[in-house]
C-alpha positions as CSV (number, residue, x, y, z in Angstrom):
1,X,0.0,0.0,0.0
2,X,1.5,3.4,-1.3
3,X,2.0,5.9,1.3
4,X,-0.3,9.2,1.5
5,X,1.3,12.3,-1.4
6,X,1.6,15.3,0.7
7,X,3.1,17.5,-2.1
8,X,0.3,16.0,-4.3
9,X,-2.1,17.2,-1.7
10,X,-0.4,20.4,-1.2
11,X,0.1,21.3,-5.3
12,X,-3.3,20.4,-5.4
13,X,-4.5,22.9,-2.6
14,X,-2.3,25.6,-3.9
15,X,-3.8,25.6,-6.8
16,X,-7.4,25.6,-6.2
17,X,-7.0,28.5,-3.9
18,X,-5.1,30.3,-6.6
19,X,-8.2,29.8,-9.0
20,X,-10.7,31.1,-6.2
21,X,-8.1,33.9,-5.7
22,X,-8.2,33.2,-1.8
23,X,-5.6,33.4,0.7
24,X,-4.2,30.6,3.3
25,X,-6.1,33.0,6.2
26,X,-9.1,33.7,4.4
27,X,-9.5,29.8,3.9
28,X,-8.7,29.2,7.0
29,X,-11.3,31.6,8.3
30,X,-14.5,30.5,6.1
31,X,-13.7,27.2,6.8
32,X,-12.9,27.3,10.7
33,X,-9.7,26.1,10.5
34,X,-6.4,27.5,11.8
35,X,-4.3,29.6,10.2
36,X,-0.9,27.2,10.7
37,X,-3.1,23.9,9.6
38,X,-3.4,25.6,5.9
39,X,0.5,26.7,6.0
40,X,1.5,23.2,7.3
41,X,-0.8,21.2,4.5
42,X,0.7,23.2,2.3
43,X,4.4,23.0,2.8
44,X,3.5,19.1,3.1
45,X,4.1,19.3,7.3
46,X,1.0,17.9,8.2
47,X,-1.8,15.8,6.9
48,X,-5.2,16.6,6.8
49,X,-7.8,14.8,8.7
50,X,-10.7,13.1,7.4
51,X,-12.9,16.6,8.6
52,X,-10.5,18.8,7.0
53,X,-10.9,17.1,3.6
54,X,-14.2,16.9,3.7
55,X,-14.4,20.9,4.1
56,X,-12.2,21.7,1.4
57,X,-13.4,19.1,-0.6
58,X,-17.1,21.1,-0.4
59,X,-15.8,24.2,-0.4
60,X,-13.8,24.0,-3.5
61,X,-16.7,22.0,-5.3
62,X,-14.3,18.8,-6.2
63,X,-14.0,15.2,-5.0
64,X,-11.8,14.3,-2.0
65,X,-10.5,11.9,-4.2
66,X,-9.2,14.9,-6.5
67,X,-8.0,16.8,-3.3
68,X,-6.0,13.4,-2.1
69,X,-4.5,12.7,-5.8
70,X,-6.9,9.4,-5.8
71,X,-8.2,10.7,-9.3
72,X,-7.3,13.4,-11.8
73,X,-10.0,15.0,-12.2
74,X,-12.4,16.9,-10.1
């Protein structure tokens, strides 16, 4: 069994907050997460629990399988 991508994850959210135009602490805010746990996805120094996913998942409109690298496309 592969191992979880964390730089997948975190190219992944980097780019669907460039194409909403929204910043790591504006996420962070509308989603009720902390500012760090956005930072720390991103630079692949956490991993996201199963809530988290689920949030971005909905809040970006794509699957969690997208958001985990599980599929290419939304």
């Amino acid at each position: 069994m592969e191992e979880f991508d964390r730089t997948r994850f975190a190219e992944r959210l980097k780019e669907l907050r460039a194409d909403k135009n929204i910043g790591q602490n504006a996420l962070a805010k509308a989603l009720d997460l902390s500012n760090a746990s956005v930072s720390y996805w991103e630079t692949g120094k956490q991993v996201p629990s199963a809530e988290a996913v689920y949030k971005l998942a909905r809040f970006f409109n794509v699957s969690a399988d997208y958001l985990l690298g599980l599929k290419e496309d939304y």
